[in-house]
C-alpha positions in Angstrom: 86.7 -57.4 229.5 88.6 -57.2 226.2 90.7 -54.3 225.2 88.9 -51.2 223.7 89.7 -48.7 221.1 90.8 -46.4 223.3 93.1 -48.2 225.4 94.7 -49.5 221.7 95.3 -46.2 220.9 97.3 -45.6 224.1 101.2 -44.8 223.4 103.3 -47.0 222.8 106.5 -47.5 225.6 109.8 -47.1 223.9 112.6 -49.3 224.3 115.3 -46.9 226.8 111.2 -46.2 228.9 111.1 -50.2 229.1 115.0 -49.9 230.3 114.0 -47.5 232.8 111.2 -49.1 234.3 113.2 -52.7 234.3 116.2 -50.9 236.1 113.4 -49.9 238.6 112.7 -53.1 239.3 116.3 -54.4 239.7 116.2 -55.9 236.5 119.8 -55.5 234.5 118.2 -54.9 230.5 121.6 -55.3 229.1 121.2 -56.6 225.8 117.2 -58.9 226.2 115.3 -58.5 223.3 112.1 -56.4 223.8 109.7 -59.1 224.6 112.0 -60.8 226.7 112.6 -57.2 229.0 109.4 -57.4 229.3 108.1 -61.0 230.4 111.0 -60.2 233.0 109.4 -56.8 234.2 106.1 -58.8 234.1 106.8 -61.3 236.5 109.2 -58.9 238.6 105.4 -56.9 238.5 103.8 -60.6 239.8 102.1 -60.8 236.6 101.5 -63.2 234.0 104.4 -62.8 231.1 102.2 -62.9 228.6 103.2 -59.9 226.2 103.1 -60.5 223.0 100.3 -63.6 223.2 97.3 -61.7 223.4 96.3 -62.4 219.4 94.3 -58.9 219.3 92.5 -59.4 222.5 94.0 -58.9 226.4 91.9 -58.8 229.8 94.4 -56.3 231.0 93.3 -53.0 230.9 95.4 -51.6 232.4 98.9 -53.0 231.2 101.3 -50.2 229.8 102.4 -52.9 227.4 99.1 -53.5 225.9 99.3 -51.5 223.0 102.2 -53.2 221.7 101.6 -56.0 222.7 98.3 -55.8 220.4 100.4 -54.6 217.2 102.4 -58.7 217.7 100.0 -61.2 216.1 
């Protein structure tokens, strides 16, 4: 299943929310870039770290990244 309109339209998880949730997982956010915080939250998660390699399409419904991660092309 590819992502719909509605879960694009989902809110977009600001950076010190993407701190948060890495600190959560034991994950020291210091000074990673954005995509990198969150490939590392990704696999903490046992995911794939695939944010930002979706090109406009994901099978992962569900992610709380997905709706920036279909805004990087």
């Amino acid at each position: 299943m590819f992502a719909t309109k509605a879960a694009k339209k989902k809110k977009l998880m600001d950076m010190p929310k993407i701190r948060k949730k890495a600190e959560g997982l034991g994950i020291k956010p210091g000074r990673m870039k954005k995509t990198e915080l969150i490939h590392c939250i990704q696999t903490a998660e046992g995911c794939t770290p695939c944010f930002g390699t979706s090109n406009g399409q994901c099978p992962y419904t569900d992610c709380c990244f997905m709706p920036d991660c279909l805004k990087i092309r």
